[in-house]
C-alpha positions in Angstrom: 0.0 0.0 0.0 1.7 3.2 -0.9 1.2 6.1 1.9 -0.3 9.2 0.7 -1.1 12.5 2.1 -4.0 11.6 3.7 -2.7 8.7 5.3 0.4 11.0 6.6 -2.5 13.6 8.2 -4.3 10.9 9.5 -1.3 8.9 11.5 -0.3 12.4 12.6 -3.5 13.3 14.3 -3.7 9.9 15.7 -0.2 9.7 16.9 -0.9 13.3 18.5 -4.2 12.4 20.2 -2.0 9.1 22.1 0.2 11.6 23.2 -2.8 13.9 24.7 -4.1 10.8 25.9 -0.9 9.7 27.6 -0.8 13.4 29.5 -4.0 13.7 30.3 -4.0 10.4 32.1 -0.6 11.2 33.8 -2.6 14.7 35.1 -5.8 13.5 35.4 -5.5 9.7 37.0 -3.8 9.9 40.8 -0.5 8.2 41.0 -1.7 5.7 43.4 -3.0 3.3 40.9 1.2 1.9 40.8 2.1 0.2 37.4 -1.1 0.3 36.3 -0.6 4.4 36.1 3.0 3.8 34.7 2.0 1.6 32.1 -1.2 3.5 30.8 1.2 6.9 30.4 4.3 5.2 29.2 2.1 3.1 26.6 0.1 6.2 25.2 3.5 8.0 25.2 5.6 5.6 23.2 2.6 4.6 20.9 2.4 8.4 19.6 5.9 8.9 19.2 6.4 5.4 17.3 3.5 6.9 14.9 4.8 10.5 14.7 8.1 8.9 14.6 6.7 6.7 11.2 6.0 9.7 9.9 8.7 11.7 10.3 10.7 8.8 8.3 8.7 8.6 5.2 8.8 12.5 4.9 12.6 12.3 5.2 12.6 9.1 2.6 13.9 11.1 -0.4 14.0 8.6 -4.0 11.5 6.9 -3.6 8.0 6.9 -2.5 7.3 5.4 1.3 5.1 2.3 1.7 3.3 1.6 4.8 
């Protein structure tokens, strides 16, 4: 499947509403909960850098178009 625009926009917003998700759950949910708590933030965290990360590869990818 070869990525387009769209599909750039669209991992972008996703990979920037896990990292909202992963603040707002480190603000929002008391520390108390233990691993649970560490888990849930480091989780939402590292799943919207890996997809912002993705991202930021293909639009460095010069040659040749980037395929998901």
């Amino acid at each position: 499947m070869v990525e387009t625009q769209r599909d750039r926009l669209l991992l972008s917003v996703v990979g920037a509403a896990c990292i909202g998700v992963g603040i707002l759950i480190a603000v929002a949910v008391p520390e108390s909960d233990g691993a649970a708590w560490v888990m849930a933030v480091a989780g939402s965290l590292a799943a919207g850098v890996l997809l912002l990360g993705r991202v930021a590869f293909a639009w460095l990818r010069t040659g040749r178009r980037a395929v998901l």
